[in-house]
mmCIF file as gemmi writes it, N, C-alpha and C atoms, coordinates in Angstrom:
data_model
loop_
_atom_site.group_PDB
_atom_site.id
_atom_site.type_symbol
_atom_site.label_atom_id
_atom_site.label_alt_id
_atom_site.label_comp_id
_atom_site.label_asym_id
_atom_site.label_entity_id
_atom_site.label_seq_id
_atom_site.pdbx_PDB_ins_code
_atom_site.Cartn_x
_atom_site.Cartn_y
_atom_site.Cartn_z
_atom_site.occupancy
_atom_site.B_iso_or_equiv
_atom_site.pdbx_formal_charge
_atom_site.auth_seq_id
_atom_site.auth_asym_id
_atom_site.pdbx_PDB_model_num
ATOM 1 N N . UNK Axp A 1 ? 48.821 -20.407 -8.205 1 0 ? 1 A 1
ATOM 2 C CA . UNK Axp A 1 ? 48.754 -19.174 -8.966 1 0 ? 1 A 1
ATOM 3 C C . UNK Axp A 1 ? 47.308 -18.683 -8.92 1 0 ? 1 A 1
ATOM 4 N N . UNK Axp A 2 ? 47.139 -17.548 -8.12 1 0 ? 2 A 1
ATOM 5 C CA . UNK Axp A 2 ? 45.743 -17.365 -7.722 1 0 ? 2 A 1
ATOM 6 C C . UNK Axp A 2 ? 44.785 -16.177 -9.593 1 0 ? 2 A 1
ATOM 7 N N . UNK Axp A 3 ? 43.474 -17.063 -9.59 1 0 ? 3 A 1
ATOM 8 C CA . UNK Axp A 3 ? 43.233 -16.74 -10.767 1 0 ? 3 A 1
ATOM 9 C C . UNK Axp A 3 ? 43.502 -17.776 -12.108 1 0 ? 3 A 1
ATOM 10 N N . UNK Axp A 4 ? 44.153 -18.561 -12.129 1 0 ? 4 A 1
ATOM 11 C CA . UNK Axp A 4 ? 44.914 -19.322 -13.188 1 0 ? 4 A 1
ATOM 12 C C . UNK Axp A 4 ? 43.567 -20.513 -13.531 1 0 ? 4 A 1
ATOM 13 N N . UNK Axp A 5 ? 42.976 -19.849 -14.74 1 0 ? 5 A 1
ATOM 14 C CA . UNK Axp A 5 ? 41.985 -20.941 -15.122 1 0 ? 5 A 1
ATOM 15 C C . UNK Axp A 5 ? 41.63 -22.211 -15.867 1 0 ? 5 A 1
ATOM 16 N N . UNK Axp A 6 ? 43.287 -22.352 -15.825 1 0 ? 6 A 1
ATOM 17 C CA . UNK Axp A 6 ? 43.918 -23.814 -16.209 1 0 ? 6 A 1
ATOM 18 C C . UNK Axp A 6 ? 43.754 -24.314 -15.129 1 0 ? 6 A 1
ATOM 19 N N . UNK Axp A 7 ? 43.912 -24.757 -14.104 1 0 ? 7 A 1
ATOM 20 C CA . UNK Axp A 7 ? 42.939 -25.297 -12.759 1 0 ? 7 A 1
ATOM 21 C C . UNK Axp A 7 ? 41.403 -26.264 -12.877 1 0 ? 7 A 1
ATOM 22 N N . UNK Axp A 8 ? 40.72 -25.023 -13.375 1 0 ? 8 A 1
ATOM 23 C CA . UNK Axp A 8 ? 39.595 -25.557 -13.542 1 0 ? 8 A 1
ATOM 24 C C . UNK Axp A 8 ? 39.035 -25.714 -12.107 1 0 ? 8 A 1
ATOM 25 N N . UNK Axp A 9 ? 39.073 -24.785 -10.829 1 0 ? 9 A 1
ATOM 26 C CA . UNK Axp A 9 ? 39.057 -24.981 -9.067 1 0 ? 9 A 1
ATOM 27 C C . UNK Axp A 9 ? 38.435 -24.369 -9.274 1 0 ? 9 A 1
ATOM 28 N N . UNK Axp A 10 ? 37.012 -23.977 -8.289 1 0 ? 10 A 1
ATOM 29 C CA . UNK Axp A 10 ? 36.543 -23.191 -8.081 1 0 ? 10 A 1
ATOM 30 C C . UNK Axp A 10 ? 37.074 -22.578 -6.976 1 0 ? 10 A 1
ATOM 31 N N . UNK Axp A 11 ? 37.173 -21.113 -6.957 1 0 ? 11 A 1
ATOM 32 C CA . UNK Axp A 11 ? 38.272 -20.173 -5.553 1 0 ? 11 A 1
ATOM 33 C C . UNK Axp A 11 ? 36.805 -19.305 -5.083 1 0 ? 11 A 1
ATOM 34 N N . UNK Axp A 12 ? 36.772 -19.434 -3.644 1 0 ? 12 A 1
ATOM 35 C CA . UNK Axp A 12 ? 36.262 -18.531 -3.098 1 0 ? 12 A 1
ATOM 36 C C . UNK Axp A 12 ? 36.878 -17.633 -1.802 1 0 ? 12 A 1
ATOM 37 N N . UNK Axp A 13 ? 36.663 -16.374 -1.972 1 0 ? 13 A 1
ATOM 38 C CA . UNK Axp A 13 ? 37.648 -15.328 -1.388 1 0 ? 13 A 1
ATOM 39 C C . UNK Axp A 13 ? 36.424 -14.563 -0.36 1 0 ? 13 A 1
ATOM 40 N N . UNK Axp A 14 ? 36.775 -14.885 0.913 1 0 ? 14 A 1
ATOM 41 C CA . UNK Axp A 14 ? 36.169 -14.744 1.861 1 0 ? 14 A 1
ATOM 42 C C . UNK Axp A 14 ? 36.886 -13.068 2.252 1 0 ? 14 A 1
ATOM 43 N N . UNK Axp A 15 ? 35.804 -11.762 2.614 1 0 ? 15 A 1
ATOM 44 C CA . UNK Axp A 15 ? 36.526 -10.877 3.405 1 0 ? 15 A 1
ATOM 45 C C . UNK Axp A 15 ? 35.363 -10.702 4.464 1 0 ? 15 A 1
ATOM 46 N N . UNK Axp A 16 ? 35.619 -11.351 5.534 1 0 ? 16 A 1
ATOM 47 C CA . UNK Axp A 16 ? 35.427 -11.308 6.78 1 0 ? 16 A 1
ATOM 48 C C . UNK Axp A 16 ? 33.798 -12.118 6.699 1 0 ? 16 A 1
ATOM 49 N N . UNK Axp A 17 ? 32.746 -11.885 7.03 1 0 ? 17 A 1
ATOM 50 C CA . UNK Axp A 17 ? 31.504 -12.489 7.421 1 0 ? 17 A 1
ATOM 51 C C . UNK Axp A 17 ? 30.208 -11.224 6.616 1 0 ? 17 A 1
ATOM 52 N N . UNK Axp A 18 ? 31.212 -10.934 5.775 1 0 ? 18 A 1
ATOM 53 C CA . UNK Axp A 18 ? 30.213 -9.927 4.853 1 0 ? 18 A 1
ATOM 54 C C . UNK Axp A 18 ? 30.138 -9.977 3.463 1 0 ? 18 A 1
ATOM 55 N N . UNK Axp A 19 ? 31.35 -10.779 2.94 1 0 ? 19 A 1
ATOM 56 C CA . UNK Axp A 19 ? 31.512 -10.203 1.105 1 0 ? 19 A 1
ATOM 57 C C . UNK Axp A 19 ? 32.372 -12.177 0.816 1 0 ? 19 A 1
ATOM 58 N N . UNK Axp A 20 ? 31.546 -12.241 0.354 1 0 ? 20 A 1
ATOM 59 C CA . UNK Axp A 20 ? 32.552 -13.485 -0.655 1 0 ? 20 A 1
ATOM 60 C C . UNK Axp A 20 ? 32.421 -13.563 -2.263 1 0 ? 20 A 1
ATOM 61 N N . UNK Axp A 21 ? 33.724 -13.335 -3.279 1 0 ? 21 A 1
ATOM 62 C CA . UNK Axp A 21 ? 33.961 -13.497 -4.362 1 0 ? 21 A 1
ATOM 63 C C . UNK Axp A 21 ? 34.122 -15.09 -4.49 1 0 ? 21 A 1
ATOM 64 N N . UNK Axp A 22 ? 33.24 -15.429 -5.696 1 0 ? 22 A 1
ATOM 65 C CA . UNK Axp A 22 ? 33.601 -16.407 -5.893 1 0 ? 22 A 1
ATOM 66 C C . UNK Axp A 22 ? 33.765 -16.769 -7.335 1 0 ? 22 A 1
ATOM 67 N N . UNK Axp A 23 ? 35.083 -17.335 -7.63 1 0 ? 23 A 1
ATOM 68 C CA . UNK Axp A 23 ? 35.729 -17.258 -9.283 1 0 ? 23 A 1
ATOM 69 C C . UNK Axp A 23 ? 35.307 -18.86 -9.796 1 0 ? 23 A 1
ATOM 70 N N . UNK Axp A 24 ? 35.187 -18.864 -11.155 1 0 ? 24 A 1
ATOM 71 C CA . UNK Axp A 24 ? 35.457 -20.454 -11.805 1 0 ? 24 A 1
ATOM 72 C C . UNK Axp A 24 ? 34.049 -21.258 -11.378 1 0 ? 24 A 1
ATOM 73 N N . UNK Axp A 25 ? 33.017 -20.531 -11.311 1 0 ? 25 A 1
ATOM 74 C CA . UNK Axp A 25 ? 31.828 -21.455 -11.353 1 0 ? 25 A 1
ATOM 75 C C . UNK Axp A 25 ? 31.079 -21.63 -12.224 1 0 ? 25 A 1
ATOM 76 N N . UNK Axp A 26 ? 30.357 -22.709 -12.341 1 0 ? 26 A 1
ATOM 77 C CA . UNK Axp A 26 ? 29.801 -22.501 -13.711 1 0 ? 26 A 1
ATOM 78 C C . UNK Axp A 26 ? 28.05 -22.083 -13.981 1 0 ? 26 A 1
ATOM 79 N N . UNK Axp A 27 ? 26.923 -22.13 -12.949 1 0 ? 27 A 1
ATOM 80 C CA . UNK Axp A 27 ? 25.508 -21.146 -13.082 1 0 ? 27 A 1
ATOM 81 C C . UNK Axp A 27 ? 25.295 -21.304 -11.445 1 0 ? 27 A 1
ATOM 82 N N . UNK Axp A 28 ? 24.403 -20.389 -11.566 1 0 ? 28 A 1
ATOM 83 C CA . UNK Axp A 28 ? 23.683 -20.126 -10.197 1 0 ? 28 A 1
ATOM 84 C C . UNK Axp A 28 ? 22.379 -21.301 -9.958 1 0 ? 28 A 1
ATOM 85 N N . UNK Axp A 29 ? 22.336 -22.121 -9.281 1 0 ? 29 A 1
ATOM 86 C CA . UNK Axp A 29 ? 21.096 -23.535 -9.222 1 0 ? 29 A 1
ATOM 87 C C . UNK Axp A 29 ? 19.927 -22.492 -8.263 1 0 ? 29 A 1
ATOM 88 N N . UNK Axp A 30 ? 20.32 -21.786 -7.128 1 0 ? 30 A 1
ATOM 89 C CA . UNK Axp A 30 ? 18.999 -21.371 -6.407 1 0 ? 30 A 1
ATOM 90 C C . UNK Axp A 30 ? 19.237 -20.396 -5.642 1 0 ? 30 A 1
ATOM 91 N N . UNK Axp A 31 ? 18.638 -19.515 -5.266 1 0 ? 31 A 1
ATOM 92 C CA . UNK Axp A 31 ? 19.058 -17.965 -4.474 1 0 ? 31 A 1
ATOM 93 C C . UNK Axp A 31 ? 18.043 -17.378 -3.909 1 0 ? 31 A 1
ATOM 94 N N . UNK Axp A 32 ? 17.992 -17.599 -2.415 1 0 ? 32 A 1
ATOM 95 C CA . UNK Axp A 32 ? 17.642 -16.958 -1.588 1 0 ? 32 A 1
ATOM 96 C C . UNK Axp A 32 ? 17.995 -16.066 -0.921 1 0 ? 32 A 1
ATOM 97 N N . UNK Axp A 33 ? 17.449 -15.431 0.12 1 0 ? 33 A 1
ATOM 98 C CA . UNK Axp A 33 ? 18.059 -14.492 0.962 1 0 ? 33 A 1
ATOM 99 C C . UNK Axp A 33 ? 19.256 -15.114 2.128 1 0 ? 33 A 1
ATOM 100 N N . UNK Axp A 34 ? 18.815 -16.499 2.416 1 0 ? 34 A 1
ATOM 101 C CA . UNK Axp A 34 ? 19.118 -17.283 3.04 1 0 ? 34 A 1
ATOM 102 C C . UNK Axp A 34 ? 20.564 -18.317 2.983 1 0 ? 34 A 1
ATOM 103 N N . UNK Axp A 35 ? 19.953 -18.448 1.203 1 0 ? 35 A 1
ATOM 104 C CA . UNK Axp A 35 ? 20.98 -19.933 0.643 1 0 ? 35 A 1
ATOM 105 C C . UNK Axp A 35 ? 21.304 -19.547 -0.317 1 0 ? 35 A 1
ATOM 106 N N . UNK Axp A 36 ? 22.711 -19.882 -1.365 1 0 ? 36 A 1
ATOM 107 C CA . UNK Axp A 36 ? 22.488 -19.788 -2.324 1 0 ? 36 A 1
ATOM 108 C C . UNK Axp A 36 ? 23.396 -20.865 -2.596 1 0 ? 36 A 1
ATOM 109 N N . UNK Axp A 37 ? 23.307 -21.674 -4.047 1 0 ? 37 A 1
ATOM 110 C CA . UNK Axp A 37 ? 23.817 -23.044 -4.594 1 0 ? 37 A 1
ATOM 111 C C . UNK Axp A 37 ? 24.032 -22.08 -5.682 1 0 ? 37 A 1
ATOM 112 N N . UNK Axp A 38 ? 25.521 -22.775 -5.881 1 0 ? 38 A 1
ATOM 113 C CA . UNK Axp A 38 ? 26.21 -22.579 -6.92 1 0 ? 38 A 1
ATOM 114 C C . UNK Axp A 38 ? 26.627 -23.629 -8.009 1 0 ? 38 A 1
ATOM 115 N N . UNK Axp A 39 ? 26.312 -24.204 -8.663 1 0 ? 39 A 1
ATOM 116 C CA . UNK Axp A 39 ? 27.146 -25.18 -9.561 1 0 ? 39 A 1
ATOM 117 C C . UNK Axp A 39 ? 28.699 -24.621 -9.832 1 0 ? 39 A 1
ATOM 118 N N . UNK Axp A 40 ? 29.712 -26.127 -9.799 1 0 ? 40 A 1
ATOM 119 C CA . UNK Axp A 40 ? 30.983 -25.297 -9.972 1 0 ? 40 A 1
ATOM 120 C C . UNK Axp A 40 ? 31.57 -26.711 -10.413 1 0 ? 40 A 1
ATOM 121 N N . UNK Axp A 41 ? 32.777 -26.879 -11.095 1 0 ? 41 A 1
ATOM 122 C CA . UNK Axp A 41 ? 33.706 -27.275 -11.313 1 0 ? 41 A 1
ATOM 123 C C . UNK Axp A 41 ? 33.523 -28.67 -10.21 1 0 ? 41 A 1
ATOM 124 N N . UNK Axp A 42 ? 33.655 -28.592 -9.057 1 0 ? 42 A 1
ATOM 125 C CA . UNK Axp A 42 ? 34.076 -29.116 -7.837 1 0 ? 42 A 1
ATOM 126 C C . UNK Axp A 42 ? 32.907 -30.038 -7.715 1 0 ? 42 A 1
ATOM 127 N N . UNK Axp A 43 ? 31.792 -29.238 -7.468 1 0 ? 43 A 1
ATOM 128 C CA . UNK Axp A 43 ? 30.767 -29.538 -6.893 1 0 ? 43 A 1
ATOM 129 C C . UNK Axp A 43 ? 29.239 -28.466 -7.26 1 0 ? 43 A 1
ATOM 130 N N . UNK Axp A 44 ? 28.76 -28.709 -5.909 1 0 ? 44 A 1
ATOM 131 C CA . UNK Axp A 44 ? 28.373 -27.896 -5.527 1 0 ? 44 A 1
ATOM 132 C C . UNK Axp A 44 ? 28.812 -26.744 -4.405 1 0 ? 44 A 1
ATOM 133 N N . UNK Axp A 45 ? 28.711 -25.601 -4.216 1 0 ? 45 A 1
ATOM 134 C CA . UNK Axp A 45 ? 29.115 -24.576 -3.13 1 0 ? 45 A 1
ATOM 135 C C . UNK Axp A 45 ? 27.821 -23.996 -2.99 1 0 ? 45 A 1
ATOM 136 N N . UNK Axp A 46 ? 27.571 -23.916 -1.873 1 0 ? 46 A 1
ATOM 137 C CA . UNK Axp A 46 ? 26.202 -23.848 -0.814 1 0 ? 46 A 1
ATOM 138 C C . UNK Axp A 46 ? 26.942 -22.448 0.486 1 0 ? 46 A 1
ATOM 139 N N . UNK Axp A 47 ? 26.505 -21.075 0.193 1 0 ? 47 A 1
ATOM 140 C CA . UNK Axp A 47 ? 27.182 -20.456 1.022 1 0 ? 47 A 1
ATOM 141 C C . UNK Axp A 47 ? 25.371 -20.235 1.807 1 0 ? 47 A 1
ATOM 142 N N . UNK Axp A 48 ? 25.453 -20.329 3.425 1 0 ? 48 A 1
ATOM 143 C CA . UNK Axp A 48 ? 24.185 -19.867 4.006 1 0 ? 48 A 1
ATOM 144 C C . UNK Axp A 48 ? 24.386 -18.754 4.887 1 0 ? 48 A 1
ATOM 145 N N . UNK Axp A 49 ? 22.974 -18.432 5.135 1 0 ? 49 A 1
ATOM 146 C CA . UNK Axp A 49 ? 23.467 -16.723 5.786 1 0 ? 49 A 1
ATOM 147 C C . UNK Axp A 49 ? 22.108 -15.93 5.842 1 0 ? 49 A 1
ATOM 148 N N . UNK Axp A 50 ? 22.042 -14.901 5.994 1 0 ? 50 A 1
ATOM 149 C CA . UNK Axp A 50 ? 21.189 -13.649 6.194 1 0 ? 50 A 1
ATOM 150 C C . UNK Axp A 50 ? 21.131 -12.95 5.545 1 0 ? 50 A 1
ATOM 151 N N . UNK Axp A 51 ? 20.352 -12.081 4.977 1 0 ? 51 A 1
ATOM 152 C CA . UNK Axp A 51 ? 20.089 -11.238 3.695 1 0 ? 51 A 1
ATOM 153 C C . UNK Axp A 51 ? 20.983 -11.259 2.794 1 0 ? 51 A 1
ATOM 154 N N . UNK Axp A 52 ? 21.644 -12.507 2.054 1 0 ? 52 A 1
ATOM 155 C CA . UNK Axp A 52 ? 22.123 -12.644 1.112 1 0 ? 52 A 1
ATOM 156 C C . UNK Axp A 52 ? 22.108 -12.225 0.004 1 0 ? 52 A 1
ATOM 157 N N . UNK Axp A 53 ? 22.573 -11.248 -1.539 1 0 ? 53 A 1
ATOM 158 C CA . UNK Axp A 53 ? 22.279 -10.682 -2.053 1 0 ? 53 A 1
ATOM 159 C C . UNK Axp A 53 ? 23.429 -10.931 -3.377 1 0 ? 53 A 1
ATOM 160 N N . UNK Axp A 54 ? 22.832 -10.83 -4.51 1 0 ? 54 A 1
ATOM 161 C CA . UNK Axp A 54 ? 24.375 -10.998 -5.15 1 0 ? 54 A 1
ATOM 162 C C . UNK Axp A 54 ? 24.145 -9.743 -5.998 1 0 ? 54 A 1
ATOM 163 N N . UNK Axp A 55 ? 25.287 -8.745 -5.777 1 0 ? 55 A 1
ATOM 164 C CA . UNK Axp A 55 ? 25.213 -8.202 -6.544 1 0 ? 55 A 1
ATOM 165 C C . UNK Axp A 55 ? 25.632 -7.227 -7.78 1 0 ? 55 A 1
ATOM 166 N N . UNK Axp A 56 ? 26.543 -8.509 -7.943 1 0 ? 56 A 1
ATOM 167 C CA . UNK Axp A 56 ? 27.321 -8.298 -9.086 1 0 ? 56 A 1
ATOM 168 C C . UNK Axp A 56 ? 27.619 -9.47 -9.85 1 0 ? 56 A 1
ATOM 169 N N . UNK Axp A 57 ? 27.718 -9.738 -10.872 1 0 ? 57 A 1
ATOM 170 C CA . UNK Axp A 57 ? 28.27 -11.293 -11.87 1 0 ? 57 A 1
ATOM 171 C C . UNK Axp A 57 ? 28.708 -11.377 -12.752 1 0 ? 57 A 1
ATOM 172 N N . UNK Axp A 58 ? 29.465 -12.171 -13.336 1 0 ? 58 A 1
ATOM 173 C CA . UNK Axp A 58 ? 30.068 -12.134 -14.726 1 0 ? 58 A 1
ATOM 174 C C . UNK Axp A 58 ? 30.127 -13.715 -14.795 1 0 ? 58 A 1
ATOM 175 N N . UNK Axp A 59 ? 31.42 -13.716 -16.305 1 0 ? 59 A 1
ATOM 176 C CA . UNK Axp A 59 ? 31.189 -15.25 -16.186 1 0 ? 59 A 1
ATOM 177 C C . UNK Axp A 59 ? 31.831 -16.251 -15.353 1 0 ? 59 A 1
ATOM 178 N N . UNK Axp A 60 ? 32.784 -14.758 -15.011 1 0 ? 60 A 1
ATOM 179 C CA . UNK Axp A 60 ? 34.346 -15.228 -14.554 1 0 ? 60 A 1
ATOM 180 C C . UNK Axp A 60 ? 34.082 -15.212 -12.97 1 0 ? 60 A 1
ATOM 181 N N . UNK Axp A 61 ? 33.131 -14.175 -12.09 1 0 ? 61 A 1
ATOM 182 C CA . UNK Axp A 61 ? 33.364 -13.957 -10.885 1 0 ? 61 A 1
ATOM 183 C C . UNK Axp A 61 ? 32.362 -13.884 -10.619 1 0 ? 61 A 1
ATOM 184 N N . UNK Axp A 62 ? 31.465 -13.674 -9.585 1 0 ? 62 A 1
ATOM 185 C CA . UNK Axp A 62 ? 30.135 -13.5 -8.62 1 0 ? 62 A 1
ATOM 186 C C . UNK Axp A 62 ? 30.592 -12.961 -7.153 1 0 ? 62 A 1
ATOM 187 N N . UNK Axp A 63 ? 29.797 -12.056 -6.702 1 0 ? 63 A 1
ATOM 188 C CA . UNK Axp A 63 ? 29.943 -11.583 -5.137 1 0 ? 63 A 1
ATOM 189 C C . UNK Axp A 63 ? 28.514 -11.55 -4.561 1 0 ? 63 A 1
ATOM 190 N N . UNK Axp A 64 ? 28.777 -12.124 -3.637 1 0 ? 64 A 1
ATOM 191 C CA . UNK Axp A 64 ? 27.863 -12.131 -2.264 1 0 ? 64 A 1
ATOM 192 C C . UNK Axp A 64 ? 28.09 -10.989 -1.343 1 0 ? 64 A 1
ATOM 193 N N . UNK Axp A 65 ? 26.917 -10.558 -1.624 1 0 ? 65 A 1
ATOM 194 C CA . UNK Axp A 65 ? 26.963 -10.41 0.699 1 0 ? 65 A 1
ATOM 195 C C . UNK Axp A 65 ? 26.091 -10.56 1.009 1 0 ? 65 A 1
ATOM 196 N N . UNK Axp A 66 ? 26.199 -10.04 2.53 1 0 ? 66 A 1
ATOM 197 C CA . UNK Axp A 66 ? 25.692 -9.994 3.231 1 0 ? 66 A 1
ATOM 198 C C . UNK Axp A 66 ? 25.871 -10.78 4.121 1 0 ? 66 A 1
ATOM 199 N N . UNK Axp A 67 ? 25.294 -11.421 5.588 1 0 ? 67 A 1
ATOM 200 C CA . UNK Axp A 67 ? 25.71 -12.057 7.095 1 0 ? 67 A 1
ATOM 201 C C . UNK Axp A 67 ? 26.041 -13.485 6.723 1 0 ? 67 A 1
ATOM 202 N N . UNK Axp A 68 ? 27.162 -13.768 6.238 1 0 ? 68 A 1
ATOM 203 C CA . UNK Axp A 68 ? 27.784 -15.308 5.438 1 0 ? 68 A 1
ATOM 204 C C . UNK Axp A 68 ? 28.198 -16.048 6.706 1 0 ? 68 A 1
ATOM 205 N N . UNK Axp A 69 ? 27.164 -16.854 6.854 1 0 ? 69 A 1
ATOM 206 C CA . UNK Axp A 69 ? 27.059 -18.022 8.107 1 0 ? 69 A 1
ATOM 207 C C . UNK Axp A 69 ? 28.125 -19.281 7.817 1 0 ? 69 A 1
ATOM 208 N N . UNK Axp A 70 ? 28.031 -19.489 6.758 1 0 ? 70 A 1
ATOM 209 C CA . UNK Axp A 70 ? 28.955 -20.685 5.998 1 0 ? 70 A 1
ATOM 210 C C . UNK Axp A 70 ? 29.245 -21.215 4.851 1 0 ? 70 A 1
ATOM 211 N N . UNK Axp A 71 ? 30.23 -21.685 4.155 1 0 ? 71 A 1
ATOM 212 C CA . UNK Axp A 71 ? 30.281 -21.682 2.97 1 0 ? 71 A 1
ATOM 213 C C . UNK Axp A 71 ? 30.796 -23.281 2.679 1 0 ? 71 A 1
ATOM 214 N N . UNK Axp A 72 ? 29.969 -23.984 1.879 1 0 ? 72 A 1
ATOM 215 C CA . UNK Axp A 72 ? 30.033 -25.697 1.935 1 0 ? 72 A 1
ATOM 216 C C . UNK Axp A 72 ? 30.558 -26.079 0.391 1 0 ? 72 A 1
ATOM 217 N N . UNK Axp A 73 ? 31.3 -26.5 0.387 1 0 ? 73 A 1
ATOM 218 C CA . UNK Axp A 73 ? 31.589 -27.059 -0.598 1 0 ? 73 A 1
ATOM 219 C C . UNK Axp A 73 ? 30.741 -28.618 -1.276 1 0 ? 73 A 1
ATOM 220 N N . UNK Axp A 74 ? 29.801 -29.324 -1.596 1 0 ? 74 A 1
ATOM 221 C CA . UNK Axp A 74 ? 29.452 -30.629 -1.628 1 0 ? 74 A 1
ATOM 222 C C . UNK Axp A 74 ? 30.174 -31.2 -2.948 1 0 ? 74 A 1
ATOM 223 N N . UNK Axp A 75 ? 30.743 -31.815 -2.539 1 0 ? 75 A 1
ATOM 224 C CA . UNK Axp A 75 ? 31.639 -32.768 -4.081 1 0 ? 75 A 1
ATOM 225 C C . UNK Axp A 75 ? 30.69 -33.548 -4.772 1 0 ? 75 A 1
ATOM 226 N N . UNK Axp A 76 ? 31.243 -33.252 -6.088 1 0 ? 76 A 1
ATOM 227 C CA . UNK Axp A 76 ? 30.539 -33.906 -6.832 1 0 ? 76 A 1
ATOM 228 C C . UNK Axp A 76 ? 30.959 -35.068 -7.033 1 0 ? 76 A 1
ATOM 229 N N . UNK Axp A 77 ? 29.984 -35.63 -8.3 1 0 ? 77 A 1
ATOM 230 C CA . UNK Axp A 77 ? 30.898 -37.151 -8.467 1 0 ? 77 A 1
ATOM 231 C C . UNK Axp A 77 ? 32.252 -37.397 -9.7 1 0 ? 77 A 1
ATOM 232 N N . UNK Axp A 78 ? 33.1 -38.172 -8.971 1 0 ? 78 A 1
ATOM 233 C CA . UNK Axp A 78 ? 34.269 -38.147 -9.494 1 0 ? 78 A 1
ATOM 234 C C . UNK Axp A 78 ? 34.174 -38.433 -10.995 1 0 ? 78 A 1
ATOM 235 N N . UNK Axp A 79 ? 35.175 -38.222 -12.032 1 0 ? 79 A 1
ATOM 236 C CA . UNK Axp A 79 ? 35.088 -38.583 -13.511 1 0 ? 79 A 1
ATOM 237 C C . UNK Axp A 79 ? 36.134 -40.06 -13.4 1 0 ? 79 A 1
């Protein structure tokens, strides 16, 4: 059930190599033009890239763009 924040997942919604929404995270750790680390639920999410920019946020959602090279999920440690 896309959205459903009984989950507790972090969802990221890729449109094409320019724009990624990303729902259910919980602060921004570091932001470059380059990198940006996300704290989330999961892990960490590490999207890298080229003039990266965020520019829009709430508590619920965040968007990127700009030239999105890759998007990493790093797991955290289990409970």
């Amino acid at each position: 059930i896309p959205g459903e924040p009984a989950f507790r997942e972090v969802q990221v919604i890729l449109t094409g190599k320019r724009r990624a929404v990303i729902e259910n995270y919980r602060n921004i750790l570091s932001y470059t033009k380059e990198e940006i680390t996300v704290l989330t639920p999961s892990g960490k999410l590490v999207i890298r890239g080229k003039n990266l920019e965020i520019p829009c946020y709430t508590a619920l959602e965040m968007c990127v763009y700009g030239r999105i090279w890759s998007v990493t999920l790093e797991e955290g440690k289990k409970r």
